[in-house]
C-alpha atoms as one frame of an Amber mdcrd trajectory, in Angstrom:
protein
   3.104  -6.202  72.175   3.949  -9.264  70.459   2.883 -13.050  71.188   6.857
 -13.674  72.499   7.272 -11.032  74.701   3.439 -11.555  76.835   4.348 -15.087
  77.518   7.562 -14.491  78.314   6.100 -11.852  80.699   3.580 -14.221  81.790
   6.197 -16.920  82.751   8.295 -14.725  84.421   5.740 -13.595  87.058   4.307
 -17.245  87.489   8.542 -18.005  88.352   8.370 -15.331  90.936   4.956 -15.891
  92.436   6.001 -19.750  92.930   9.550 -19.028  94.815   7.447 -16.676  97.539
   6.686 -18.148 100.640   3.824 -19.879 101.620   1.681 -17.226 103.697  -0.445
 -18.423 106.337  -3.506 -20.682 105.839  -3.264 -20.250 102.224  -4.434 -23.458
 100.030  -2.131 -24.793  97.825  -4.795 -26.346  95.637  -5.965 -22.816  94.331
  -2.734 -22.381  92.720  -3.169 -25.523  90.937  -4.853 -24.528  87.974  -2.540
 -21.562  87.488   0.572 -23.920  87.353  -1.872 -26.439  85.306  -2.651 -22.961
  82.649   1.059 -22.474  82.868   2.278 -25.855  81.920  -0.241 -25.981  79.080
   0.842 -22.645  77.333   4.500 -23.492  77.881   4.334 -26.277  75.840   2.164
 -24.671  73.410   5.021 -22.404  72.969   7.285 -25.045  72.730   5.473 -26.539
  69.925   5.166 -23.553  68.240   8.587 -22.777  68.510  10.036 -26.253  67.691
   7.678 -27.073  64.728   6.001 -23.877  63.575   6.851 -21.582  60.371   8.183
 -18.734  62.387  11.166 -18.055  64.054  11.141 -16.933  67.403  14.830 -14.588
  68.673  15.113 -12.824  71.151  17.924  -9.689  71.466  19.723  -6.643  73.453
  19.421  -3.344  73.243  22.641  -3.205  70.897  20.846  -6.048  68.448  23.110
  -8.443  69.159  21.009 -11.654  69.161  20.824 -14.193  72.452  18.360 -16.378
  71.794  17.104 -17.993  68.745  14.616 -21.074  68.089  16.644 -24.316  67.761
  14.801 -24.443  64.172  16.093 -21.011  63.162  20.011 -22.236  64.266  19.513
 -25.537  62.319  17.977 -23.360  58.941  20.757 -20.483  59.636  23.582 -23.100
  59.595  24.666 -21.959  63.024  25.909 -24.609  65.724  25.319 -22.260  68.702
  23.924 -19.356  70.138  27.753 -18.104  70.678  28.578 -18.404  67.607  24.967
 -17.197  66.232  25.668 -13.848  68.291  29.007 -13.461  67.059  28.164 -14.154
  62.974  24.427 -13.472  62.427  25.107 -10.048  60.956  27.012 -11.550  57.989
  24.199 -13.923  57.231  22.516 -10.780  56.229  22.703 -10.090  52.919  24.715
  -7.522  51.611  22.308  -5.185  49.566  19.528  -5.322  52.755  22.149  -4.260
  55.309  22.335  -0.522  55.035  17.804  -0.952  55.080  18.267  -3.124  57.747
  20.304  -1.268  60.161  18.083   2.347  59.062  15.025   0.253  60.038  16.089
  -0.469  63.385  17.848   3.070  64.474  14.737   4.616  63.570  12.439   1.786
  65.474  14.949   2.461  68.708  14.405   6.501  68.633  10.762   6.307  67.126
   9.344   3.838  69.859   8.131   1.652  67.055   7.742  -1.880  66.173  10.905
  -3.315  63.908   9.211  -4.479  60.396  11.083  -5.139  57.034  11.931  -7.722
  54.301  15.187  -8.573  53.742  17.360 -11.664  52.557  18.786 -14.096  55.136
  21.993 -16.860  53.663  20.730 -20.264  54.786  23.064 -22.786  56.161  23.439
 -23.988  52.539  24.698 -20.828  50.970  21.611 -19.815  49.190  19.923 -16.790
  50.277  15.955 -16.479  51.181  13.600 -13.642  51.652  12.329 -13.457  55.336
   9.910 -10.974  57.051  11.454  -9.629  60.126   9.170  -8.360  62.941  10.437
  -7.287  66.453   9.177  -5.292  69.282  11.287  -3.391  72.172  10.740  -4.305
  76.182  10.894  -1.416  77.774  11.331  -0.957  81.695   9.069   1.599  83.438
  11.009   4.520  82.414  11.260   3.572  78.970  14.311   2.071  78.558  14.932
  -0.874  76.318  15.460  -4.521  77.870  15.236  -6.320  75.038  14.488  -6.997
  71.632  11.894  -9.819  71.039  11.066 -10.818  67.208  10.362 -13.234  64.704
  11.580 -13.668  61.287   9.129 -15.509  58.891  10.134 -17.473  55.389   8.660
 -15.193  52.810  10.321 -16.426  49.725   8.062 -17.766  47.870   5.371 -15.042
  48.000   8.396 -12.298  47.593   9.444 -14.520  44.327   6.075 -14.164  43.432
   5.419 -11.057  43.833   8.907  -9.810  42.097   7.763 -11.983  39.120   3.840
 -10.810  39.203   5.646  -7.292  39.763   7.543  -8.121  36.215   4.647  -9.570
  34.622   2.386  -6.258  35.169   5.559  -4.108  33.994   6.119  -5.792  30.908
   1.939  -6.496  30.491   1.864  -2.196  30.882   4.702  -1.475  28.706   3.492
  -4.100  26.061  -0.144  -2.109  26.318   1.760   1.168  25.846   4.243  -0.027
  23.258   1.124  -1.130  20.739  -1.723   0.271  19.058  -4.343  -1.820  19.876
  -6.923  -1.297  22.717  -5.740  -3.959  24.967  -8.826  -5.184  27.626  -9.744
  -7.247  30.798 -13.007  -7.826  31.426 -13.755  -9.139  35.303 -16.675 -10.963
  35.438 -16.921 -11.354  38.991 -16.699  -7.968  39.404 -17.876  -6.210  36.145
 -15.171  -4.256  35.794 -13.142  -3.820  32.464  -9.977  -2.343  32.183  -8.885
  -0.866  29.079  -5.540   0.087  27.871  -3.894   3.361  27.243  -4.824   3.047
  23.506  -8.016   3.291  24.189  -7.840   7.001  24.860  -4.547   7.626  22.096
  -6.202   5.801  19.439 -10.069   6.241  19.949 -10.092   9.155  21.475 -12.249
   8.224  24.977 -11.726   9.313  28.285 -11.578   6.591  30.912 -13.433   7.162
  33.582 -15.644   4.426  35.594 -18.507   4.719  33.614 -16.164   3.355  30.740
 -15.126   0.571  32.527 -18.194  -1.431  32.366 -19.654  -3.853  29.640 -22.823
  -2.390  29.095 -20.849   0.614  27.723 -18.689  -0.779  24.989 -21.807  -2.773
  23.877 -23.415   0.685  23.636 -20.289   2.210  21.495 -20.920  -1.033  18.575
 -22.806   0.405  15.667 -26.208  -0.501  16.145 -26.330  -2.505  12.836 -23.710
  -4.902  14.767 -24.512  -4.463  18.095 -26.867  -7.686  18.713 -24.720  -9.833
  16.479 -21.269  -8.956  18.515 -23.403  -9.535  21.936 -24.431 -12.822  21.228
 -21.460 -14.079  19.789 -19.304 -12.870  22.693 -22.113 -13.961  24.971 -21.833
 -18.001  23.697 -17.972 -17.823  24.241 -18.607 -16.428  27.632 -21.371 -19.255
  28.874 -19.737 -21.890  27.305 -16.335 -21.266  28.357 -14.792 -21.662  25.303
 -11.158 -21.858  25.499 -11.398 -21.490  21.809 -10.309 -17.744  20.542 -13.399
 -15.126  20.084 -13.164 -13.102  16.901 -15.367 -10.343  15.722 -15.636  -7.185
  12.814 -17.167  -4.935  13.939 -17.795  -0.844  14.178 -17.252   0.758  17.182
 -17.965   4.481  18.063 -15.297   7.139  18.594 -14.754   9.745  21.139 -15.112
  11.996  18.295 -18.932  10.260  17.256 -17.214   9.088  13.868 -16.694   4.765
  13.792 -13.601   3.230  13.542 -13.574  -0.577  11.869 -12.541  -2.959  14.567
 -10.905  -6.432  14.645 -11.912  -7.648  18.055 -10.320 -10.968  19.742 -10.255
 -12.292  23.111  -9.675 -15.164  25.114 -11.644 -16.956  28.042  -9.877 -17.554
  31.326 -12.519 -20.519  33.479 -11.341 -21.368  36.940 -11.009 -25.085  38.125
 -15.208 -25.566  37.260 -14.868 -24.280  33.880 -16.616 -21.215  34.129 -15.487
 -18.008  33.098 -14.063 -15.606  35.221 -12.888 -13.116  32.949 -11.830 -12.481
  29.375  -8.562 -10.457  28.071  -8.379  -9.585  24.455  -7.315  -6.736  22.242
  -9.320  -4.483  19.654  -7.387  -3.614  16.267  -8.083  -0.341  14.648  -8.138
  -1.180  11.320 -10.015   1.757   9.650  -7.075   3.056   7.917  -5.688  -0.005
   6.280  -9.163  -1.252   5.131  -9.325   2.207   3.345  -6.355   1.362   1.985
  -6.954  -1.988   1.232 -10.151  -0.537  -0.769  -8.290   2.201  -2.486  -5.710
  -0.576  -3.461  -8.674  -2.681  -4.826 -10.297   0.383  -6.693  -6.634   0.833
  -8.387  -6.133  -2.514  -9.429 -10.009  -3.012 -10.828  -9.153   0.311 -12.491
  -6.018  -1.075 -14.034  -7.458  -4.564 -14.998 -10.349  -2.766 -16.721  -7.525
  -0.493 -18.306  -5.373  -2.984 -19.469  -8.429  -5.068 -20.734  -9.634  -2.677
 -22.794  -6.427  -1.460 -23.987  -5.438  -2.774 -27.628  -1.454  -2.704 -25.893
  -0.225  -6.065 -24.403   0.898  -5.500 -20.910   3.555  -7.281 -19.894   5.991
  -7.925 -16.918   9.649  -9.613 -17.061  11.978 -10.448 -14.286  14.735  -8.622
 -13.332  16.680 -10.634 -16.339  14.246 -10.224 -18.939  12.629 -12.899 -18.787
   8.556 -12.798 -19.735   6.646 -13.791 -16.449   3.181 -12.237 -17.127   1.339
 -10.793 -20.593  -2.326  -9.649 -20.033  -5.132 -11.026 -22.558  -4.419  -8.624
 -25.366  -2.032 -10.684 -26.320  -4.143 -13.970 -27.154  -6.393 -11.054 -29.005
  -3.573  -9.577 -31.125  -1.989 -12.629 -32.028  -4.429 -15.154 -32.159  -2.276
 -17.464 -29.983  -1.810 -18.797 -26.286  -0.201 -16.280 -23.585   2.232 -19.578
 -22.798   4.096 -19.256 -26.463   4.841 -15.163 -25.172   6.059 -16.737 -21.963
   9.961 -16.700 -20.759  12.080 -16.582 -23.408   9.142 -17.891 -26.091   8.286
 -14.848 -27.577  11.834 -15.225 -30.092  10.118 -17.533 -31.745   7.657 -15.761
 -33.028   9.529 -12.590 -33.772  10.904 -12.422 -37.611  14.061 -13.888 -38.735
  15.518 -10.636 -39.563  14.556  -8.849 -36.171  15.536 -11.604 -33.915  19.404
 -10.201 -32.928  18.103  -6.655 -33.235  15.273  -7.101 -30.690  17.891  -9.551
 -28.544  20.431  -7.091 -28.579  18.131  -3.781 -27.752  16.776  -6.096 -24.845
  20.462  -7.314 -23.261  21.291  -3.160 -23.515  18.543  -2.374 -21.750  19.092
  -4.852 -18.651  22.493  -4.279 -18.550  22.357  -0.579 -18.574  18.826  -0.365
 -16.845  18.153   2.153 -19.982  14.385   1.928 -20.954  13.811  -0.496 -23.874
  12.019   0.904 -27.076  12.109  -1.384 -30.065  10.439  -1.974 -33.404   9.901
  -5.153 -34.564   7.538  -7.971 -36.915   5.941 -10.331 -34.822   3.888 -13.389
 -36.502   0.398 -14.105 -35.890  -1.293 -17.292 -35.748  -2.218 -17.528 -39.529
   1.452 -17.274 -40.895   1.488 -13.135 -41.428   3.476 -11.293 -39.672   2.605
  -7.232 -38.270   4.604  -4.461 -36.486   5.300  -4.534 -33.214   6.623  -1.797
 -30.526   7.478  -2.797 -27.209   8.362  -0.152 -24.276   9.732  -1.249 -21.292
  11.203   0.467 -17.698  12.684  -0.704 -15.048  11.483  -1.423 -11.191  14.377
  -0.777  -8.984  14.611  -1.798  -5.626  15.390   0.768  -2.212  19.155  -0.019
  -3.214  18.993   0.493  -6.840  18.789  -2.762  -7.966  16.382  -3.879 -11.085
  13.643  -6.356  -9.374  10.992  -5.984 -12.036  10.412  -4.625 -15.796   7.189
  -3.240 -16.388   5.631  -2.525 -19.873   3.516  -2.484 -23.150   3.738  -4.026
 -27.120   1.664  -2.399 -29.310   0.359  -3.004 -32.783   2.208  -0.351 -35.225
   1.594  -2.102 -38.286  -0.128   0.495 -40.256   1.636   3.228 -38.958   5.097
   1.901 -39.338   4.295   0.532 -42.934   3.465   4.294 -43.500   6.390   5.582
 -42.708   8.894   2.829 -44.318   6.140   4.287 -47.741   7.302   7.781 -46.798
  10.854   6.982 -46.440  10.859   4.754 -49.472   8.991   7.666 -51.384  11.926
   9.838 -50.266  14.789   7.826 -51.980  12.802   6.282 -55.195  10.992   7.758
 -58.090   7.286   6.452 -57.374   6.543   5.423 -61.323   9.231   3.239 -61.749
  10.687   1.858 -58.674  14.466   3.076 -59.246  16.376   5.034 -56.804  15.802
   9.243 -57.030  17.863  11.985 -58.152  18.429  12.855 -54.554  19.586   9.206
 -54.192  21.202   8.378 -57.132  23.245  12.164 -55.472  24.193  10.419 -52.451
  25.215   7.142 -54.014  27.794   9.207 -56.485  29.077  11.428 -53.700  29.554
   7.935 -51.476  31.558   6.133 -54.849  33.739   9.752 -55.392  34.488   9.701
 -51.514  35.430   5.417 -51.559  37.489   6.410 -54.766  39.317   9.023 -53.324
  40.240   7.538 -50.312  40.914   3.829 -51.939  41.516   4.245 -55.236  39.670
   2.736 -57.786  37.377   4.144 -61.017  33.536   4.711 -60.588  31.741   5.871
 -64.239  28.626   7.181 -64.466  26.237   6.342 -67.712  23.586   8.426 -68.387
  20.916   8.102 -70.750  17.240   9.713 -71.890  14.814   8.456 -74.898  14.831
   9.630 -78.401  11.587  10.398 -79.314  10.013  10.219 -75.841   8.053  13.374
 -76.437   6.117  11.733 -79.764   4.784   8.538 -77.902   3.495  10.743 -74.797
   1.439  13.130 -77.663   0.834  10.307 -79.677  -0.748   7.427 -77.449  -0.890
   9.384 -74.193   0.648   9.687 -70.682  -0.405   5.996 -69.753   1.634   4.410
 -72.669   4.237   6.741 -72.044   4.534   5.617 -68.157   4.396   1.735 -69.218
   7.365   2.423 -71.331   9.286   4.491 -68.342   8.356   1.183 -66.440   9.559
  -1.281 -69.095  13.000   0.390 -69.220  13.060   0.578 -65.331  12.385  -3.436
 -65.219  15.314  -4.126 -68.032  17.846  -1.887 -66.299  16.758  -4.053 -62.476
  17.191  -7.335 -64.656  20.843  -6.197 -65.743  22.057  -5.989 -61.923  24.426
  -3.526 -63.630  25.658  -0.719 -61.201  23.306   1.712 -59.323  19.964   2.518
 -61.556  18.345   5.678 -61.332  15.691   7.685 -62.999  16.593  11.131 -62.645
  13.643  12.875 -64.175  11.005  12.363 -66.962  12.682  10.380 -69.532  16.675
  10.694 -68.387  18.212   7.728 -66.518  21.591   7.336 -65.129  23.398   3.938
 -63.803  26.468   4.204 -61.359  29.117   1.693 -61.752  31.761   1.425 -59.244
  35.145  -0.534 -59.813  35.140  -0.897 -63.638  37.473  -0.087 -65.707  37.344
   1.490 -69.531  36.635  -1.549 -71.151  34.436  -3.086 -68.446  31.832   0.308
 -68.935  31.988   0.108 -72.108  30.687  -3.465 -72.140  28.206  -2.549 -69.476
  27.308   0.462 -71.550  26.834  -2.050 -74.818  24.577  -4.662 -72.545  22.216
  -1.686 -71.310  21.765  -0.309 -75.230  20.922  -3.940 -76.581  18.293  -4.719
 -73.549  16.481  -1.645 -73.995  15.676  -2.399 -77.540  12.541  -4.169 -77.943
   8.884  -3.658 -78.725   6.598  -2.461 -75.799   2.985  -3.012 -75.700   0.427
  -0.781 -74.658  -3.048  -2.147 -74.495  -3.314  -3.120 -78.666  -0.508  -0.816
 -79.313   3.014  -1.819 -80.080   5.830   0.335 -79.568   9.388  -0.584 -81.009
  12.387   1.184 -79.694
C-alpha cells in the first residue's frame, strides 16, 4: 500500500473518531497528541504535495481522474479538476496509449500495483517521460474504491538511458563491425571486457578467467612481457591522458603469436586517478608479412637492377622520363638529370632523333610496347647502340598510368649485324655493291623504266691481262689493283658500281641517253688507266 492511500486512511478515521460523542468521564487531553500527530503529518503531506517532485492523483474505478496535486494541474496545463477529468487522457501520448490502457486492465483483474513509463504533453506542448505508479483501494470484499497514484518526472534519466541505450548499440555494432580486439579494463573492479574479435580473430574463448589482467599479461611473449607491463603500468599510475601505444606478441588460441599493435586510453575520475582504460589491439601479423615480403621484393629488385648492365627506367603516362636507375651514370658516363623528362633527345644521334620520337608517340598513343634501336652519345663525344623496351601500366579502367622498362647497350651486337647485312649486299675486297645487289638494282631500273619511261644502260667491263699480274706478282698485288679500280669507279659518281666477280665489273646508269653512256663509258676507260703500285712494283694499265 502506497504512502497516499495510508494517510488518507489515517485521516479518514481520525475525521470519524473526532465527530463521535464524548463518552462519559473521558479526558479530552489524551486525544491531544493524536490531533497534535495528525496536524503534523497533514502538513507534511501538504508540503510534499505542494513542493515535492512527485505528483500525487487520486482516481475511480473507471480511471477517470478526481484529484490531482495543484503542482501536477499547473505542469499539465489544466485549469481544473473538471476539466483535468474530462481531457487528461489526451495528454497521453499517442504511441503509450494502447501500453497504458493494457497496463491497467491487467492491474484491475491481476490485483496488482499499476507501474509503467509513458509520455505525458506538458502545458507547453512538449511531451515528457513520467513514471506512473498507482495502487487499488479495495473494500472488504475486494472491490475497488479507488485508484491512488503518483506520476514522477523521469525525463531526464529516460533521455539518458535511450541515449546510453544508443551509445552501447552503436559501441557493440562498432566492436562487431571491426577487426580489432576492442577492450575495457575496470580497475575498480578488475574486470576486462573484450570484444567479439577477440574470439573471431585470435581464436580464444571468453570465459571469466579471460577477463582478468593477469591473463592477457600472461598471453605477451615472454621476450615482451615485462617491457609491455611497465609501460602500461606508468600510463596507468600516472594517469596519463596521453595515448598508450605498444608492439608487441601476443599468444593465440591456437599457441602460435600474432604481432599486435596495442593502444589505449586512460579514463581518471574528478582526482585524476584512473578508473579504467579502453583501447583496441590490431592484428597486424598478416600485413607485416606482407610488408616484409614487399621489402624482400624490392631489395631483390634494387640488387637486380644494380647489377644489371640494362638502365631501368620509368616514364609517365605521356612519356615523359621520371626515374633511370644508376646504370645509366655507368653506361654513359653522365648525370641521371641529362636522361631526365624529355633530356634524353639530346643525347640521342642526329639521324635517330625522329625515328626514336616517332616509335615513342606510336607507342603512347596506341599503348603498343615500344622496341627501338638507336645511337646514344656518351660523355667523351662517341656515340654506341642503344635498345630500349618499354610496356605499359594500365590502370583498373584501362588507362596508361605508368611505362615501365629497360635500355640496353647493343653496340657490338648491332654493329655485327649492320657487318653481316653489309657483307650481304657488297663484295668484301673492294667495297662495291654484289652481284646479288647490283641484281636487284637492275631489276628496280627495268621495273621504274617500264612503268615511267625512260632508258637505263648497263656497262660492263673485266681486265685484260688480269690473269698475268695474279701469276706474276701474286694474289696481294692482284687485290690492290681490284681495289684501285673499285676507288676510281666511287670517285666517278657515275651510275651504280658493282663488282660482279673476280675481275668483271658492271656500272648501272639510269636516265641517260645514247650519247650520255657513251660519254660515261669514255670517262670510266680514261680513269682506269694509270700505273698502280704494289709495294716496289709498278703496274701500268
Amino acid at each position: 500500500m502506497s504512502e497516499e492511500s495510508r494517510l488518507h486512511r489515517a485521516a479518514a478515521h481520525i475525521e470519524a473518531t473526532a465527530r463521535k460523542e464524548p463518552s462519559p468521564g473521558r479526558d479530552d487531553r489524551a486525544a491531544a497528541p493524536v490531533f497534535d500527530a495528525f496536524g503534523q503529518s497533514s502538513e507534511r503531506y501538504a508540503y510534499l504535495v505542494e513542493f515535492g517532485p512527485i505528483i500525487p492523483w487520486i482516481a475511480l474505478p473507471n480511471g477517470t481522474i478526481v484529484d490531482v496535486g495543484p503542482r501536477g494541474l499547473q505542469k499539465l496545463g489544466f485549469a481544473t479538476h473538471e476539466v483535468l477529468r474530462a481531457q487528461w487522457r489526451s495528454a497521453i501520448h499517442k504511441a503509450d496509449r494502447k501500453v497504458l490502457q493494457q497496463a491497467w486492465r491487467n492491474a484491475n483483474e491481476g490485483d496488482c500495483a499499476l507501474e509503467i513509463e509513458c509520455r505525458i504533453r506538458l502545458a507547453d506542448g512538449q511531451y515528457r517521460w513520467f513514471h506512473v505508479r498507482a495502487t487499488a483501494l479495495r473494500d472488504p470484499y475486494g472491490q475497488i474504491l479507488r485508484w491512488c497514484g503518483t506520476a514522477e518526472d523521469c525525463d531526464e534519466r529516460r533521455c539518458a538511458t535511450d541515449k546510453l541505450r544508443a551509445s552501447e548499440e552503436r559501441y557493440r555494432l562498432a566492436t562487431k563491425a571491426t577487426n580489432d580486439v576492442v577492450w575495457d579494463w575496470d580497475f575498480n573492479t578488475g574486470q576486462l571486457t573484450w570484444g567479439e574479435a577477440m574470439c573471431s580473430q585470435l581464436g580464444h574463448v571468453l570465459s571469466p578467467e579471460t577477463n582478468h589482467g593477469d591473463w592477457w599479461k600472461a598471453q605477451i611473449h615472454t621476450d615482451d612481457r615485462a617491457r609491455v607491463s611497465a609501460s602500461i603500468e606508468e600510463v596507468i599510475s600516472t594517469g596519463s591522458s596521453e595515448r598508450w601505444r605498444e608492439c608487441y606478441r601476443f599468444r593465440r588460441g591456437d599457441g602460435r603469436y600474432a604481432d599486435i599493435v596495442d593502444c589505449g586510453f586512460v579514463v581518471t575520475d574528478e582526482n585524476g586517478k584512473a578508473t579504467r582504460m579502453v583501447g583496441a589491439m590490431m592484428d597486424m601479423t598478416e600485413r607485416n608479412r606482407a610488408a616484409a615480403a614487399l621489402h624482400l621484393s624490392e631489395e631483390r629488385y634494387r640488387y637486380t637492377i644494380e647489377l644489371c648492365e640494362q638502365i631501368a627506367w620509368t616514364a609517365s603516362h605521356d612519356g615523359t622520363l621520371i626515374e633511370v636507375g644508376s646504370a645509366w651514370s655507368r653506361l654513359t658516363g653522365r648525370p641521371l638529370e641529362e636522361a631526365l623528362g624529355t633530356r634524353l633527345l639530346r643525347s640521342v644521334h642526329f639521324d635517330d632523333v625522329t625515328r626514336l620520337r616517332s616509335h615513342w608517340k606510336q607507342s603512347i598513343a596506341t599503348g603498343q610496347p615500344l622496341n627501338c634501336i638507336y645511337r646514344l652519345m656518351l660523355q667523351d663525344g662517341s656515340f654506341r647502340w642503344m635498345r630500349s623496351r618499354g610496356a605499359p601500366l594500365r590502370n583498373d579502367t584501362g588507362v596508361i598510368s605508368r611505362w615501365y622498362g629497360t635500355t640496353e647497350d647493343v653496340h657490338e651486337q648491332r654493329l655485327a649485324e649492320l657487318d653481316v647485312a653489309w657483307r650481304a649486299s657488297h663484295d668484301v675486297l673492294t667495297g662495291l655493291a654484289n652481284r646479288a645487289t647490283f641484281q636487284k638494282c637492275l631489276e628496280g631500273a627495268l621495273q621504274r623504266a617500264t612503268s615511267r619511261g625512260g632508258p637505263s644502260a648497263v656497262i660492263i667491263f673485266d681486265i685484260d691481262r688480269f690473269k698475268l699480274i695474279n701469276d706474276r706478282y701474286g694474289h696481294a698485288a692482284g687485290d690492290t689493283v681490284l681495289r684501285w679500280i673499285a676507288e676510281r669507279l666511287t670517285v666517278l659518281e657515275c651510275g651504280t658500281p658493282a663488282r660482279l666477280g673476280g675481275d668483271e665489273f658492271a656500272v648501272l646508269l639510269q636516265a641517260a641517253d645514247q650519247v650520255g653512256v657513251e660519254q660515261q663509258a669514255h670517262d670510266i676507260v680514261s680513269a682506269l688507266h694509270g700505273v698502280v703500285e704494289v709495294d716496289d712494283i709498278r703496274i701500268v694499265r
